[in-house]
C-alpha positions, -999 to +999 in steps of 0.1 A: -254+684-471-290+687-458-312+659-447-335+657-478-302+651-498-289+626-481-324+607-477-327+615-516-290+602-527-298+574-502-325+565-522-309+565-555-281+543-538-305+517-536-321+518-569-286+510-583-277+491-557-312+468-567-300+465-604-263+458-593-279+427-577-295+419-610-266+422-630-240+401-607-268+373-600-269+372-639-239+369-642-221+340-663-182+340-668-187+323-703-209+353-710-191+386-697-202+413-678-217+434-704-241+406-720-274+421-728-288+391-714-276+401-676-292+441-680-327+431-700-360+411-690-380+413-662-367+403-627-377+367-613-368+346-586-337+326-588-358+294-580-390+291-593-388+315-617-420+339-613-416+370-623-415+397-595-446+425-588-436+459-582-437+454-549-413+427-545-392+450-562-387+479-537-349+476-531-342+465-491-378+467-479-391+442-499-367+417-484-373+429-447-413+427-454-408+392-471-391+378-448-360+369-469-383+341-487-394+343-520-432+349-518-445+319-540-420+287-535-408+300-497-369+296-508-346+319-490-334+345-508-296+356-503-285+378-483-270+398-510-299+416-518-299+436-485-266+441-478-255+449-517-285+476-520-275+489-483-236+493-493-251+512-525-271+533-507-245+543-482-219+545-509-241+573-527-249+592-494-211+593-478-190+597-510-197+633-512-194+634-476-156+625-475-149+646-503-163+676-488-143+673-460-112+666-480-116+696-504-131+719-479-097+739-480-109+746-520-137+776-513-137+784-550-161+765-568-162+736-543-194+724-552-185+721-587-156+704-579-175+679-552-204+667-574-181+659-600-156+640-578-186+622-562-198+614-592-162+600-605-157+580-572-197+565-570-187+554-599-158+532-590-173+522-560-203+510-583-181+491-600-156+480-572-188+465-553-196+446-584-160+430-587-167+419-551-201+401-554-191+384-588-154+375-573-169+364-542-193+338-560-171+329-588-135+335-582-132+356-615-127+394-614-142+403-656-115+420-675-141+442-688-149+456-656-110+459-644-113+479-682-137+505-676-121+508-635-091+520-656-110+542-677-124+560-641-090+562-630-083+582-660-113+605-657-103+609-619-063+619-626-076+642-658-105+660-636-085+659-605-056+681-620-077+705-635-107+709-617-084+713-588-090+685-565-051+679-568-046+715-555-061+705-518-038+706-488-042+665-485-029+661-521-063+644-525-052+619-504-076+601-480-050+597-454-048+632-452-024+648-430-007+614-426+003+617-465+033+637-456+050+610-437+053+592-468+075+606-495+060+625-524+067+625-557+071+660-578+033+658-589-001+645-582+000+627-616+034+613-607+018+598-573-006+581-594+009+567-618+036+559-592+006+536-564-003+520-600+033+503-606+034+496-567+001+479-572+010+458-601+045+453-596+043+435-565+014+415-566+023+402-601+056+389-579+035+374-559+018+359-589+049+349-607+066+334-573+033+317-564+029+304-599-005+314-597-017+296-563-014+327-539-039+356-559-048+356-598-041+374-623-069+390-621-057+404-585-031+418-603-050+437-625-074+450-600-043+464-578-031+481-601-059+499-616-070+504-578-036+519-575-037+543-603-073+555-588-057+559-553-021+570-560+012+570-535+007+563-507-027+557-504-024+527-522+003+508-501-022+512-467-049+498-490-021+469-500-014+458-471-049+455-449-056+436-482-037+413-464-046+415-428-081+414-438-076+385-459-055+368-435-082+372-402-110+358-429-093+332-437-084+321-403-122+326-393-132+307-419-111+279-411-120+283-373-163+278-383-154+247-404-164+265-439-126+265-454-101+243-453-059+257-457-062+238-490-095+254-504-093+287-523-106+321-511-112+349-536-086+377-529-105+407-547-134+413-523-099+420-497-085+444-518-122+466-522-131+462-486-096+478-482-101+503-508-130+514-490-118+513-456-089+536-469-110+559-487-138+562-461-114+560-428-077+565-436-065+593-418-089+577-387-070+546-391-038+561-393-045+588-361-059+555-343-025+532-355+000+556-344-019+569-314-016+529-301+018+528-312+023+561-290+035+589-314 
């Protein structure tokens, strides 16, 4: 892509990464995701209420240039507002990116067949960041939202096999080359529908053993529409640094005093940062795992 695409796509990151913030600071469990009360009237702060000028509005630079403090009552904003508008932005500038580079073997009508995959997986990274704000401050993931990541999943597994995305070398898997270590199932669709029941299956054991007190059910969900998006055997790497990830947080937590092994820690931001790690880095992560490993 050329430079003024990037800085443009950048750009529109961080528009919707500026009403993301909106929507999840809005949100209320008892109201849903989709309340019209979350998407309409004019932004304000959090604390004193005063409605915003335009130029409070301008998504990341307003917060550098104000200091992080509202401009009237000197509250400190959260830091959500940068780093949610920044993952946007990036999100919107690196998506095509990867999928350039993973259907690159696809010369006929590749740039057809990247804007509409980028626009399928902005998408469900729009939505995935979403689940981790609102998870992260209220320990709910919104069935609604776990809803329309299934719908996307859909889209993805109906465009994929005939747009042919399916028809790359990597199987339109992100862990490219590393894919055929793993076995493979007859088709693409297969795959898919194989990393959802992976997904669900096993962390509704965990679930059902844990009676609840290990992940929720809303963990469950969100696996395995994660794993119908990602398919076999992208979707076991993502499962398991779920864990690790989870498991180093926790501990850090616990070592700065801000848990304690009692408290509860959401499990869906884990499973998005994974998501994302495997989408953005797996077959880096898997060249750097088995080049320390020594094979």
């Amino acid at each position: 892509m050329s430079a003024y695409l990037e800085i443009g796509l950048f750009l529109i990151g961080l528009a919707f990464g500026s009403f993301l913030n909106v929507i999840t600071l809005r949100y209320s469990p008892q109201e849903g995701f989709y309340h019209k009360k979350h998407y309409l009237g004019r932004s304000h702060c959090p604390h004193c209420q005063r409605n915003l000028m335009w130029y409070e509005l301008v998504p990341l630079f307003s917060y550098v240039f104000l200091k992080g403090k509202c401009r009237s009552c000197q509250t400190k904003l959260t830091i959500q507002y940068p780093l949610v508008e920044l993952a946007s932005g990036l999100i919107f500038v690196f998506v095509p990116i990867v999928l350039r580079g993973l259907f690159l073997s696809l010369s006929p009508n590749i740039l057809v067949l990247i804007a509409t995959s980028s626009v399928i997986w902005i998408t469900a990274f729009m939505f995935m960041l979403a689940m981790l704000v609102i998870d992260w401050r209220h320990y709910i993931i919104p069935n609604s939202v776990s809803l329309t990541l299934f719908i996307v999943a859909l889209i993805w597994i109906i465009v994929g096999q005939y747009n042919g995305a399916f028809s790359s070398i990597y199987g339109a898997s992100f862990l490219k080359q590393f894919a055929a270590i793993f076995p493979q199932f007859s088709s693409q669709i297969l795959n898919h529908l194989a990393g959802a029941f992976l997904g669900l299956l096993f962390f509704l054991g965990i679930f059902v053993f844990s009676k609840g007190r290990a992940m929720g059910m809303g963990d469950v969900k969100l696996m395995g529409v994660l794993g119908l998006l990602f398919g076999w055997p992208d979707t076991l790497i993502v499962m398991l640094l779920s864990f690790i990830i989870g498991a180093l947080t926790s501990v850090f937590l616990m070592a700065r005093g801000k848990k304690k092994i009692t408290d509860k820690i959401p499990f869906g931001p884990f499973i998005v940062i994974s998501a994302a790690i495997v989408f953005f880095f797996g077959a880096g992560l898997m060249s750097a795992y088995f080049g320390i490993i020594g094979m």
